[in-house]
N, C-alpha and C positions, 0 to 999 in steps of 0.2 A: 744709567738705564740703557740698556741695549734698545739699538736701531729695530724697529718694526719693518718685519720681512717682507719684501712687497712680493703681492700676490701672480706668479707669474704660469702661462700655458706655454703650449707647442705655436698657437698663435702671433704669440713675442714676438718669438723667431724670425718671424716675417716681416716683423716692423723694424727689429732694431739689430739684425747682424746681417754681416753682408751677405748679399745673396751664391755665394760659393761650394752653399753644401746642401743637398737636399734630405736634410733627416726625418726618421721614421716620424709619424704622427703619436706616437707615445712618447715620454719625457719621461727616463729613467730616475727613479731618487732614492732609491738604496740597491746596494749588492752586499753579496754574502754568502763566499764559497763561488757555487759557477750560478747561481741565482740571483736573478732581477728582480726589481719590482718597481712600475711606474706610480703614476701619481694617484691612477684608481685602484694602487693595490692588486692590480693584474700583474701574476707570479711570469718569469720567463726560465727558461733553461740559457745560460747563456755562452755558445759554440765558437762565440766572436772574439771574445779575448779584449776587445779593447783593437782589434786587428792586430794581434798578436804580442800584444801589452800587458795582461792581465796574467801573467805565466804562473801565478799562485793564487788567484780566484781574487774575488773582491774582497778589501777587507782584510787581509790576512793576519792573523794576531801579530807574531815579530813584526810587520810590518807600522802595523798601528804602534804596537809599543817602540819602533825604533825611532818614527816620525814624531811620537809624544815626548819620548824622551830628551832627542836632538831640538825639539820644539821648544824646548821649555830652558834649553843649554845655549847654541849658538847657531843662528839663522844663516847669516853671509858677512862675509868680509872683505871682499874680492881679491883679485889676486895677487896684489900688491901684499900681502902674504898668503901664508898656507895654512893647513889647518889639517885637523887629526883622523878626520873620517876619510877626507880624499887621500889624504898619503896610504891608508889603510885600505881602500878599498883599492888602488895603483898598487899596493904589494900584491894583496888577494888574485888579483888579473893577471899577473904581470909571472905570479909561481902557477897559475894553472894553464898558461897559453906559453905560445912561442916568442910573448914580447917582451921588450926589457924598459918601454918606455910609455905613457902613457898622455893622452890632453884628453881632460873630461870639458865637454860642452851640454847642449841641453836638448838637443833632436838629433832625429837622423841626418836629417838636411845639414844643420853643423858639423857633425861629425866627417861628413862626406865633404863638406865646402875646406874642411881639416886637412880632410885624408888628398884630396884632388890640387890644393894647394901645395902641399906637401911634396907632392909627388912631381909635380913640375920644379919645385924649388931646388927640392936633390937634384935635378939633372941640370940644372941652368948651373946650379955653385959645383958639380962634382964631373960635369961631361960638357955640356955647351949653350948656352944661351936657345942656338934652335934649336934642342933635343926635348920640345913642345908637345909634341902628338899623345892626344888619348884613345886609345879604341876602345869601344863599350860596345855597345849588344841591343840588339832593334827588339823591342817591346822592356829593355829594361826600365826599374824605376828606382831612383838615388836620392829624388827629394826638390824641393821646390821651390830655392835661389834660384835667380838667374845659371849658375853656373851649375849646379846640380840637375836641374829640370834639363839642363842642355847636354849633359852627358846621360841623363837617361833616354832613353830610345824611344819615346813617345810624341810625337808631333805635336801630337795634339792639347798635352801641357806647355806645351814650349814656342807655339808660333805667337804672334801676335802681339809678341813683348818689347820688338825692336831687336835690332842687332844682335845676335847668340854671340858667345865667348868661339872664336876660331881653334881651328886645328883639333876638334874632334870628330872621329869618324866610328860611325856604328855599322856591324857587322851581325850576318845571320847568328843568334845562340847554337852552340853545342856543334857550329861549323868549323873545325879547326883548320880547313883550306882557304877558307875565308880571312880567317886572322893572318894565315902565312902570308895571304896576297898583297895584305895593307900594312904589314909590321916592317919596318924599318929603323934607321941608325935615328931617325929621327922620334923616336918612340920613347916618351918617358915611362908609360904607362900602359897597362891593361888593367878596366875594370869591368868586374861581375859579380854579379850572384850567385852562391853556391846554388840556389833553388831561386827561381825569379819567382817573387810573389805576386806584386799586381798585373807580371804578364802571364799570366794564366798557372803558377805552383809548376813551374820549369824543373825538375833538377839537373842542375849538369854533369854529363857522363864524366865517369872518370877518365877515359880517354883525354875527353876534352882538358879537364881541372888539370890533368898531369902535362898535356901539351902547354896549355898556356904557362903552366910554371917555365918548362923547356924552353920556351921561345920568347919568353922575358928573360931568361938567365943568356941565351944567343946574342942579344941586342941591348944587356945593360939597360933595359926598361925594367919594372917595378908592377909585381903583381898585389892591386889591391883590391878586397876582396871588401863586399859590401856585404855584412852579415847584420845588419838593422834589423831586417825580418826572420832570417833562418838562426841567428845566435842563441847564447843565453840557453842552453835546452829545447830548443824546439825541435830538430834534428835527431832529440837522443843522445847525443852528445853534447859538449858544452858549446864547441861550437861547431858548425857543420864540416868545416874545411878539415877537421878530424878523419870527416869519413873518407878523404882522399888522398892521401899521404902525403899531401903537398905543405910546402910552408912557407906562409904567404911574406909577403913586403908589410904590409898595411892591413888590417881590418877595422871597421866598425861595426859601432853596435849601438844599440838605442834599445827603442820601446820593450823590452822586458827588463830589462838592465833594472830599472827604478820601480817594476813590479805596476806600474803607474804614474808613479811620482815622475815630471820631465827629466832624463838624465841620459848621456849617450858620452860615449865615449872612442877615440882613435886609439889603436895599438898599431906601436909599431918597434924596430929594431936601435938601438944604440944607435949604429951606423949611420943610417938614414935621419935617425933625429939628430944626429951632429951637425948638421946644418942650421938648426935651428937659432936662435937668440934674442934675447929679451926682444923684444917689441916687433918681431916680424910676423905673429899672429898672436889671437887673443882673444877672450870674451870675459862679462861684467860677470854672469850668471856658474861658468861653467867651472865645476870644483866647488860650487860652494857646499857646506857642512850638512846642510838637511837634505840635500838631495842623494848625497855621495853614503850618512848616513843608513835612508834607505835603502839606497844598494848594495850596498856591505850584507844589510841583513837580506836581502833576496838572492844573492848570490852564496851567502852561506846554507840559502837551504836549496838552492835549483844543483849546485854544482857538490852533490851526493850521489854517491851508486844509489839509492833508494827513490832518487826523482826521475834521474835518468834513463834508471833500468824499467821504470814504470813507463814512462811513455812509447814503448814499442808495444807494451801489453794495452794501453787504453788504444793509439793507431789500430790493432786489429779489431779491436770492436768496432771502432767508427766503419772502419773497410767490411767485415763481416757484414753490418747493418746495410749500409751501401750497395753491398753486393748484391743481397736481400732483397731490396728495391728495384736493383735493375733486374734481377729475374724476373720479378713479376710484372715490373714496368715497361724493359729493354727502355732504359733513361740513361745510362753512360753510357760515352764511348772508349774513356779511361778512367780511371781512379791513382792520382798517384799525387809526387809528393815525397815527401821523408819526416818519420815521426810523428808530429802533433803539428805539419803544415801538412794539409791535405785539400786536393782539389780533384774534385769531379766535373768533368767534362761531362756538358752533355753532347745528346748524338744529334746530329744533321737536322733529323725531324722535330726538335727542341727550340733550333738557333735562337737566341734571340732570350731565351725565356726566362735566362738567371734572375733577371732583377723581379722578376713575378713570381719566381719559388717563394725570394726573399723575403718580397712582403709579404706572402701567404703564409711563409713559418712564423713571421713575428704576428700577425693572426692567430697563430697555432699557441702562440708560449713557446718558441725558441727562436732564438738571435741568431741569423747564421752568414755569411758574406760573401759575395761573387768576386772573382776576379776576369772581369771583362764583362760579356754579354753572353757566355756561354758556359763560364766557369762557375759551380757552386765551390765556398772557399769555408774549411773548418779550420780556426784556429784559437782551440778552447784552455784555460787551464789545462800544465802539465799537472797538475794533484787531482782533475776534475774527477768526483765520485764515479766509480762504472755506473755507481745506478744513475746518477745524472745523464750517464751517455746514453744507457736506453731509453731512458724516459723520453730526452730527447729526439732522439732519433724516432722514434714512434710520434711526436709531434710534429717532425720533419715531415716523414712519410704523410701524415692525413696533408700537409700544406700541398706535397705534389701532388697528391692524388688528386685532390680541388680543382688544383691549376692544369695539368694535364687529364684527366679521367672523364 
């Protein structure tokens, strides 16, 4: 006899998880395509993605059938062996990118705790015990281990926790005089975001992406490149560092990777993984069958001319529509971004106002996300219907008009 479902609200919330995240007062229970629906049955459009997770809408048929199939065959084993979906989806990645090697784990935060690991280890076994130094990028974000939260650029995830991991140093984004100033023999590494997401939808100039390549290759440090948020299609490409000519040391990638499902993964070069060996990292979860399963199948359908090519045609809608509002609002002060990571600044006489668009859209019937206190942040299905985007976007506009008007 199946367990009887206990009856649960948004009130829960408050009694029994910890208090670290303040979510909407609706409680999401089905999606389907870029559609929500909460617990009263109130329809949303939904712009959020999952913050940039959902890269093939909720639900997606291959994805259910890949999860049912693999469900019903072989769950985990750890990695004290291997198994047929991870080696398959480590070939998949490993023929469309510039890597030859591959560690699946299970966030972004792993992948990066991976990639940063990594990246110190090369230089301690291949140049020098002190060739320690990480330079990262003031407002980035890598994730939220002690050692990830402390290479991101934000203080304010990072104080309070005791002691930070030493020898990293953050530098102004898209300042290549900056990096010149602090890079040294003593430099394992540089990392960044092609596009910094939770610091306000950044991209980095190609100037920038191509110096940093330059003056990692000067100094024998390692460019790794954190593509968690702009990977996988969002960019347009598979993955953003595409757009720059450059060819990185290291990348990760997370939340679209598994379409939903937890799965992330490090790429990196022969070279550099030769340092590696058995037991000098590791996790219980990462590689296992149902996860790596449904990435196989979300990567067979994101990493087509017909997904890719499409997300530069749904971006000018979202921008169109955008643009639309601020004529008749004057509500940005930019619009940018690359692909289906888009963010709207607003202007001066706004400040402050993102997080009150927000809950006024999710009032309206659409999901949408700020990045900071002044950023409006879309980051919806790359398949999302066009007519999903206007409808939305027309739901969007009545929430500013409310909040501002």
């Amino acid at each position: 006899m199946a367990a009887e479902k206990l009856a649960v609200t948004r009130a829960t919330f408050d009694e029994v998880i910890l208090p670290v995240y303040a979510p909407a007062q609706f409680v999401p229970v089905k999606g389907k395509g870029s559609r929500i629906w909460d617990q009263e049955g109130k329809e949303y459009v939904d712009f959020s993605g999952g913050i940039a997770v959902t890269a093939l809408g909720h639900c997606h048929p291959a994805l259910v059938d890949a999860l049912k199939t693999q469900g019903e065959t072989l769950w985990h084993t750890s990695n004290v062996f291997t198994n047929e979906p991870a080696l398959r989806l480590a070939s998949k990645l490993i023929a469309a990118t510039f890597a030859e090697r591959v560690f699946f784990a299970n966030s972004g935060a792993e992948a990066n705790e991976a990639a940063f690991k990594l990246a110190r280890y090369y230089a301690t076994q291949r140049h020098s015990p002190f060739k320690s130094k990480i330079i990262a990028f003031h407002n980035a974000f890598h994730g939220r281990t002690l050692f990830t939260v402390s290479v991101g650029g934000q203080p304010k995830y990072s104080d309070g926790f005791g002691p930070k991991p030493a020898d990293i140093v953050h530098v102004p984004f898209n300042d290549l005089a900056a990096v010149k100033a602090v890079i040294d023999d003593h430099t394992c590494a540089i990392v960044v975001e092609p596009i910094q997401g939770e610091g306000g939808v950044m991209p980095a100039t190609p100037e920038f992406m191509q110096g940093l390549r330059q003056l990692c290759d000067e100094h024998n440090a390692l460019l790794v490149l954190d593509e968690v948020q702009s990977g996988m299609g969002r960019s347009g490409k598979l993955f953003a560092y595409e757009h720059y000519g450059v060819k990185p040391d290291i990348v990760t990638t997370a939340k679209a990777l598994g379409g939903g499902f937890p799965v992330s993964a490090m790429l990196t070069t022969n070279e550099i993984a030769s340092v590696m060996a058995p037991g000098v990292h590791g996790t219980t979860y990462g590689g296992n069958p149902l996860a790596c399963a449904v990435a196989e199948a979300a990567l067979d359908i994101i990493n087509t001319p017909e997904v890719l090519d499409g997300v530069a045609q749904r971006r000018q809608l979202f921008v169109d529509a955008l643009q639309a509002l601020d004529a008749k609002l004057d509500l940005f002060s930019d619009i940018r971004g690359m692909g289906l990571l888009i963010g709207a600044a607003l202007k001066p006489q706004h400040a402050g106002k993102a997080r009150d668009i927000l809950n006024a859209a999710a009032a309206e019937g659409v999901m949408v996300l700020v990045a900071g206190t002044d950023v409006m942040r879309f980051a919806p299905s790359l398949v999302i219907d066009p007519a999903d985007i206007t409808e939305g976007m027309k739901r969007f506009a009545a929430a500013v008009e409310k909040v501002l008007g």
